[in-house]
C-alpha positions in Angstrom: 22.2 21.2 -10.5 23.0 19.9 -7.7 22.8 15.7 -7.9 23.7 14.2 -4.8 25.7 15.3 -1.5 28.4 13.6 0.9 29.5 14.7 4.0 29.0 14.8 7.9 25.5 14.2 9.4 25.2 17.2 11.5 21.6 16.6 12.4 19.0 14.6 11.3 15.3 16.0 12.4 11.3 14.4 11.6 11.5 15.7 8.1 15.3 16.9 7.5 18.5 16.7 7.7 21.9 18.7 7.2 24.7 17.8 5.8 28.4 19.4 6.9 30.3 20.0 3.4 33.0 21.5 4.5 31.8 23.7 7.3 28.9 24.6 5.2 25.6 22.7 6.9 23.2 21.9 3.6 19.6 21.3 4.8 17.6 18.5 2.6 14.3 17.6 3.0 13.5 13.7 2.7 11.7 10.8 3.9 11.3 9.0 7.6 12.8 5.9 5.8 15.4 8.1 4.0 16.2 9.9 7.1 16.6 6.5 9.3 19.4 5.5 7.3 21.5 8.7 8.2 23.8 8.8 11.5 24.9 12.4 13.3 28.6 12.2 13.1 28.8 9.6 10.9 29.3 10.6 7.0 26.2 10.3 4.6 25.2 10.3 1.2 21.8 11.6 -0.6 20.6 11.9 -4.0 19.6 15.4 -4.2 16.6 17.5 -6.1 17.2 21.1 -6.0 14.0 22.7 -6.4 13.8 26.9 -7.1 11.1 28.8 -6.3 10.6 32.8 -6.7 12.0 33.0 -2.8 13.5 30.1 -1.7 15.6 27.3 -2.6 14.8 23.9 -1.4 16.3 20.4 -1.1 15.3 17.1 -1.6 17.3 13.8 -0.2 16.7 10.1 -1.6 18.4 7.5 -0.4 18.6 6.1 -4.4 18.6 7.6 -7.8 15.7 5.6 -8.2 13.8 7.7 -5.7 15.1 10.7 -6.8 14.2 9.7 -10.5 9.8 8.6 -9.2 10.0 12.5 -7.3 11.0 14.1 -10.5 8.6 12.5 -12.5 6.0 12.8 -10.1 6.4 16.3 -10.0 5.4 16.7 -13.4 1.7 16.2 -12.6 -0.2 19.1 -12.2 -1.2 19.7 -8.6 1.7 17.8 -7.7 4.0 19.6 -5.7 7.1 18.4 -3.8 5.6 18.0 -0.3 3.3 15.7 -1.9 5.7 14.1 -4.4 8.1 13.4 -1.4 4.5 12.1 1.1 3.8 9.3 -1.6 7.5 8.2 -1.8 6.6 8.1 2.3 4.1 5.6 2.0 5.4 3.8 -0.8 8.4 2.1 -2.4 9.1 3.1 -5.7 8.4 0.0 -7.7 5.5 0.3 -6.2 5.0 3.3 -7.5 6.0 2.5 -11.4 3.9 -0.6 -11.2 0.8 1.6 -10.1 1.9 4.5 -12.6 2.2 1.2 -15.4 -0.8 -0.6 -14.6 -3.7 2.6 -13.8 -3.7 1.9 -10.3 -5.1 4.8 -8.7 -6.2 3.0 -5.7 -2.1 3.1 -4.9 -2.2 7.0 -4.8 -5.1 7.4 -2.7 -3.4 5.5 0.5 -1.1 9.0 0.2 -2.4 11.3 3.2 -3.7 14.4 1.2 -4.1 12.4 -2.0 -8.0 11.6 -3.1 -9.5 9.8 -6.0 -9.7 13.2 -8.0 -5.6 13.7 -7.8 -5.4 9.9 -8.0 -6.8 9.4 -11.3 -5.1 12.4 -12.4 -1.8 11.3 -11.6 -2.5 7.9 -13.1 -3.3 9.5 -16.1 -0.8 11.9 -16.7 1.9 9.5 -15.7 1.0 6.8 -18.3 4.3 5.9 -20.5 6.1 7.9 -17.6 7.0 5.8 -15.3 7.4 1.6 -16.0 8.7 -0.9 -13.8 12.1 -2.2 -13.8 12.5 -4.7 -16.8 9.3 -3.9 -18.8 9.8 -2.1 -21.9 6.9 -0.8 -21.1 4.0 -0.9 -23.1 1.2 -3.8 -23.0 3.1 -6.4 -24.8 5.9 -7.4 -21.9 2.6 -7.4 -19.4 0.7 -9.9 -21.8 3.7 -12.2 -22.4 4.3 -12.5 -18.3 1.1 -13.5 -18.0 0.5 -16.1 -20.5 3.2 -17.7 -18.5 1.9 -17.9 -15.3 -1.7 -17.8 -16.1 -2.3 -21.3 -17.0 -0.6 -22.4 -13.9 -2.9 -20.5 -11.4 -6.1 -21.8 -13.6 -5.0 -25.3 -13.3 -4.6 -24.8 -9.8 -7.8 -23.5 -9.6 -9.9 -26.1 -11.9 -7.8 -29.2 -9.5 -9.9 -27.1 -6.2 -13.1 -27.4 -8.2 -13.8 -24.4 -10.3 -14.5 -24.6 -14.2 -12.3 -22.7 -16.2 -14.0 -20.3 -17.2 -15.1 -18.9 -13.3 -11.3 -19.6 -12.6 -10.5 -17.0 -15.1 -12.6 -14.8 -14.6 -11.9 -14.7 -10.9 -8.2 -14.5 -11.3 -8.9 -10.9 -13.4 -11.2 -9.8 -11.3 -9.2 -10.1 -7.8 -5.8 -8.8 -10.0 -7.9 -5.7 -11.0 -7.8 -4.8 -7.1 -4.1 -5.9 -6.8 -2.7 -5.2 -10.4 1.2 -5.2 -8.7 0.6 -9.0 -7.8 0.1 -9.6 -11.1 2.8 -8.3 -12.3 5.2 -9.8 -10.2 3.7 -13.2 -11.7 4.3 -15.0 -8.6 1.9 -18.5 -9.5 1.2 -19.1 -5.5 0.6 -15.2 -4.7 -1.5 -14.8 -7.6 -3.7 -18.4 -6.6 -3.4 -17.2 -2.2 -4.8 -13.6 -3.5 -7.5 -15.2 -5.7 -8.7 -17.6 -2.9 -9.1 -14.6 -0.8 -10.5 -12.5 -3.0 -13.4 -15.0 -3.4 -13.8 -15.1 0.4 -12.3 -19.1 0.2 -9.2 -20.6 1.9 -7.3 -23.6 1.0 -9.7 -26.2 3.2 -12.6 -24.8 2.3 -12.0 -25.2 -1.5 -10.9 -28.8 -0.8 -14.5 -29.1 0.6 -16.1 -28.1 -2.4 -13.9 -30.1 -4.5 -15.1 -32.9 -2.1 -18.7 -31.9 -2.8 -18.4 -32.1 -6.4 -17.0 -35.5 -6.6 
């Protein structure tokens, strides 16, 4: 297996890049991102996914092992192949990725050119207990305890702008069911600013309706 390479940018292209190792030029296939980070002439590094087929042998570049880690994972989906593998590490980070994979977000998948809700809710199924974010154990539990400590905070906030507590809750899980990564990064403001617009109000106007009430 080959894990990663180092050597001379010979030439980096849309979708590729080759590598000199010694005189011998190694073509990898990676993404724009990935391939923005290499410089002809200059030396680079890529974390590599050697992938054999019946009559070829291909090449995969990440920039991280953590890429290189989603891709393999990824391509243990059926229907997944590496072209597609490598188009949703295109379009998204790979947090991103383990927190959509963590939390059944198959709206993620289906931003992915070629990917629809079909493949999406396939690949949210078959990756569950596959792929979890960085610093979850991964199961329900570490999800549960990060929210009972910001979830108070944002229904405060929202029962001082006028709602009761009970449609501040319920309109905190409803607009987190659309953005499940928000609420795992348990960021009290973000999760309050993506409430408020979820509910079609802004800060003023829920000042307003606080006024109205009292």
């Amino acid at each position: 297996m080959i894990s990663f390479l180092r050597g001379t940018v010979a030439h980096v292209g849309l979708s590729t890049a080759v590598i000199d190792l010694n005189g011998a030029g190694m073509s990898v296939n990676a993404t724009p991102q990935t391939l923005s980070g290499l410089r002809t002439g200059e030396e680079g590094k890529l974390f590599t996914s050697l992938i054999v087929r019946e009559d070829s042998l291909t090449l995969f570049g990440f920039a991280s092992d953590d890429e290189r880690e989603v891709f393999d994972v990824l391509l243990s989906v059926s229907g997944v192949g590496p072209r597609l593998a490598l188009a949703v590490l295109a379009v998204h980070e790979p947090e991103a990725i383990r927190v959509a994979a963590h939390t059944g977000d198959s709206k993620t998948f289906t931003k992915v050119p070629g990917i629809g809700p079909k493949v999406a809710g396939r690949i949210v199924l078959e990756l569950a207990g596959k792929l979890v974010p960085h610093g979850t154990a991964g199961a329900a539990a570490p999800a549960t305890a990060a929210e009972a400590a910001w979830k108070p905070q944002v229904v405060a906030a929202m029962t001082s702008l006028g709602w009761s507590e009970k449609d501040a809750t319920a309109s905190i899980d409803k607009a987190l069911a659309d953005e499940p990564e928000v609420s795992f990064r348990g960021n009290v403001a973000e999760i309050l600013r993506t409430t408020l617009r979820w509910l079609g109000q802004d800060g003023a106007r829920a000042g307003n309706r606080v006024g109205s009430r009292g």
